[in-house]
C-alpha distance (Angstrom), angle and dihedral (degrees) to the residues before:
residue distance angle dihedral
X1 . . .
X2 3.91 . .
X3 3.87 124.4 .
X4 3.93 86.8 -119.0
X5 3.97 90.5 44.4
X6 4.47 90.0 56.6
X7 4.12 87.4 37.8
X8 4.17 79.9 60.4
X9 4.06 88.6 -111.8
X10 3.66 125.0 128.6
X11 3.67 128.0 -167.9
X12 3.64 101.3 -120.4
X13 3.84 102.1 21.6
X14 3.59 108.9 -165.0
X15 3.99 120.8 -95.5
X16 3.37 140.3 -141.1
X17 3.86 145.1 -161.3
X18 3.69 113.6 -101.9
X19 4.02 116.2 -171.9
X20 3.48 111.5 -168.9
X21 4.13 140.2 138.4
X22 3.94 111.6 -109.7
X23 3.70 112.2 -170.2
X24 3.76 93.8 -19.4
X25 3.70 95.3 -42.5
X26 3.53 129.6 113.8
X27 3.56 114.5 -128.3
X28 4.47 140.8 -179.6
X29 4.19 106.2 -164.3
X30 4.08 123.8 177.1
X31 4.07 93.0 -128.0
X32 3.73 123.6 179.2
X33 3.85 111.5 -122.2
X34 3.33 87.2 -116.1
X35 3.90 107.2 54.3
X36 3.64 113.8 112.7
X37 4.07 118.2 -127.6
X38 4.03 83.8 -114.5
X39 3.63 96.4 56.7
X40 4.06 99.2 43.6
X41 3.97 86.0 56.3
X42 3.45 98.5 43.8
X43 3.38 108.3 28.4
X44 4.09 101.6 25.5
X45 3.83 101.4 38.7
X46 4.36 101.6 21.4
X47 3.71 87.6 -121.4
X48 4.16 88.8 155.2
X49 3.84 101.6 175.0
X50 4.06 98.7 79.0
X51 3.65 94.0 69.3
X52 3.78 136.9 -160.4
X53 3.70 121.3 -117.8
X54 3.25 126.0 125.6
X55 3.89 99.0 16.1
X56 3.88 97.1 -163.0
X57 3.97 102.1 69.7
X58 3.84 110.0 -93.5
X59 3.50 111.9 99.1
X60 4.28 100.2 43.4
X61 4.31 97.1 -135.4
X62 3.63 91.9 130.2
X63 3.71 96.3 46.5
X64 3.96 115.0 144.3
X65 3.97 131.6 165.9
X66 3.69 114.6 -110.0
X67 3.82 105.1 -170.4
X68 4.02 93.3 -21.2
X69 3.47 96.8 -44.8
X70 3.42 129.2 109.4
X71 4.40 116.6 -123.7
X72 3.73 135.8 176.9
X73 4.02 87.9 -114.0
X74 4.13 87.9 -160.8
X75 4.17 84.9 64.3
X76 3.58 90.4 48.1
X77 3.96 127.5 84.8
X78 3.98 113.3 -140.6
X79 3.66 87.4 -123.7
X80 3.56 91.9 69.3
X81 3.57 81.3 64.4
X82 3.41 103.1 80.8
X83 3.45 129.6 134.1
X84 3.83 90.8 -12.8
X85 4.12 136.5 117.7
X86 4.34 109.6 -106.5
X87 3.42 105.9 -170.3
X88 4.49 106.9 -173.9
X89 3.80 132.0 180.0
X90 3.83 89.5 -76.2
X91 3.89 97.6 60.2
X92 3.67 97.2 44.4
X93 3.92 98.6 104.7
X94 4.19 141.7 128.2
X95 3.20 117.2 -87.2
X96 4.03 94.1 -110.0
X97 4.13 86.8 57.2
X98 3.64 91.8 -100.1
X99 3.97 123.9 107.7
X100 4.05 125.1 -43.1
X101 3.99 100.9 -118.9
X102 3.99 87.7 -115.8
X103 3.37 91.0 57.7
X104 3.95 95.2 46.3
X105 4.25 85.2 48.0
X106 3.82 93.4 55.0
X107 3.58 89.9 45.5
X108 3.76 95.7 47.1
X109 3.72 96.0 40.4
X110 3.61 99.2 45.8
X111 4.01 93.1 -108.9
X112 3.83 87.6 155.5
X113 3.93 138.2 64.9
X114 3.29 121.0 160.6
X115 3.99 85.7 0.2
X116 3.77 98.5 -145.4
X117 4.10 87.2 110.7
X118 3.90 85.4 41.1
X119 3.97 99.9 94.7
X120 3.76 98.2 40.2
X121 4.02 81.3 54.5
X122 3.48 96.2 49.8
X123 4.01 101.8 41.2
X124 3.83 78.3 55.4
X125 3.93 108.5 50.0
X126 3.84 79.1 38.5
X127 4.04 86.1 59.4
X128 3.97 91.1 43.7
X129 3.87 99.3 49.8
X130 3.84 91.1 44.0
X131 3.83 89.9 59.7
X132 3.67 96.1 24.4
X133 3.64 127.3 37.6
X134 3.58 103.4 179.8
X135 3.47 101.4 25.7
X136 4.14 114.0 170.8
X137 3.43 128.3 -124.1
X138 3.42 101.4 -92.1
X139 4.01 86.8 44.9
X140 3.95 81.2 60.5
X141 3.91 98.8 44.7
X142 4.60 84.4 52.5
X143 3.45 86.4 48.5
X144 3.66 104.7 54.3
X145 3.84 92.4 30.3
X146 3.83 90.0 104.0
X147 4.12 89.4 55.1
X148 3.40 121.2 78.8
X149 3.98 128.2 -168.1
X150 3.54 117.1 -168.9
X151 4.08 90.8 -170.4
X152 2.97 115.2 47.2
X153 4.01 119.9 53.1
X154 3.99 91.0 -131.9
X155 3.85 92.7 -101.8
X156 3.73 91.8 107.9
X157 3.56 100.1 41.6
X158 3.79 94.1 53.6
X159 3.27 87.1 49.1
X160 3.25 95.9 55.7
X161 4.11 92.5 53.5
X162 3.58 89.2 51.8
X163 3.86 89.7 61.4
X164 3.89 96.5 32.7
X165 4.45 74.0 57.7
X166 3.44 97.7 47.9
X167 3.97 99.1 43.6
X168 3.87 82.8 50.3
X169 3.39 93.9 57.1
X170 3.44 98.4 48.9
X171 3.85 102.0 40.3
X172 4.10 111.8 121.3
């Protein structure tokens, strides 16, 4: 028996087809059962912003949308995938092609440092203001409990929700 057969890996794992919408487009992908969600976006289709950190959950870099809701994508296997909407960093936009108004508020308010943290925070205030237009503060503290900047201090970032809110609220 091979060292890769007893760690439970086998050269050539067996793959399967995977139909599911990235970023608004429809999509079939040979995946082996036991590629995680992380790994098929960055590694498989280049999609860079959901990045790997942690890898066990805690500190919310990888975080994508999966049918509006937002998921630590390096806990999740790409076969879970199936058949459902994943929305990353690179499909968050405005409608007219230009910048989502989260994004423009954590630019603007200085939500960002480094920026490494900066997608995971988005995908999730993103996630909250969909459901939740007005959410409260501690709606906004549950919400980005699963994110963790190591920068910034937080001041910025909830800053920049409180604008994302308020340009929300008064869009036409």
């Amino acid at each position: 028996m091979s060292k890769h057969e007893m760690m439970g890996v086998t050269q050539g794992a067996e793959q399967s087809e995977l139909a599911c919408t990235i970023n608004g487009e429809e999509m079939k992908l040979e995946v082996a059962g036991s590629k995680r969600l992380l790994n098929m976006l960055r590694d498989d289709l280049a999609l860079t912003g959901t990045k790997r950190s942690c890898e066990i959950g805690r500190c919310g870099a990888c975080m994508v949308l999966v049918d509006g809701k937002p998921i630590n994508a390096c806990l999740t296997m790409a076969y879970q995938c199936a058949g459902k909407q994943i929305t990353t960093i690179e499909g968050i936009g405005a409608a007219d092609g230009g910048i989502d108004p989260v994004q423009r508020a954590f630019l603007e308010e200085g939500g960002f440092q480094c920026g490494y943290c900066t997608p995971g925070m988005i995908i999730s205030v993103k996630a909250l203001l969909d459901r939740n237009a007005d959410p409260s503060e501690d709606e906004i503290e549950e919400a980005l409990s699963g994110n963790i900047c190591r920068c910034t201090g937080y001041g910025g970032i909830k800053r920049a929700v409180g604008r994302a809110i308020e340009w929300r609220r008064n869009a036409p």
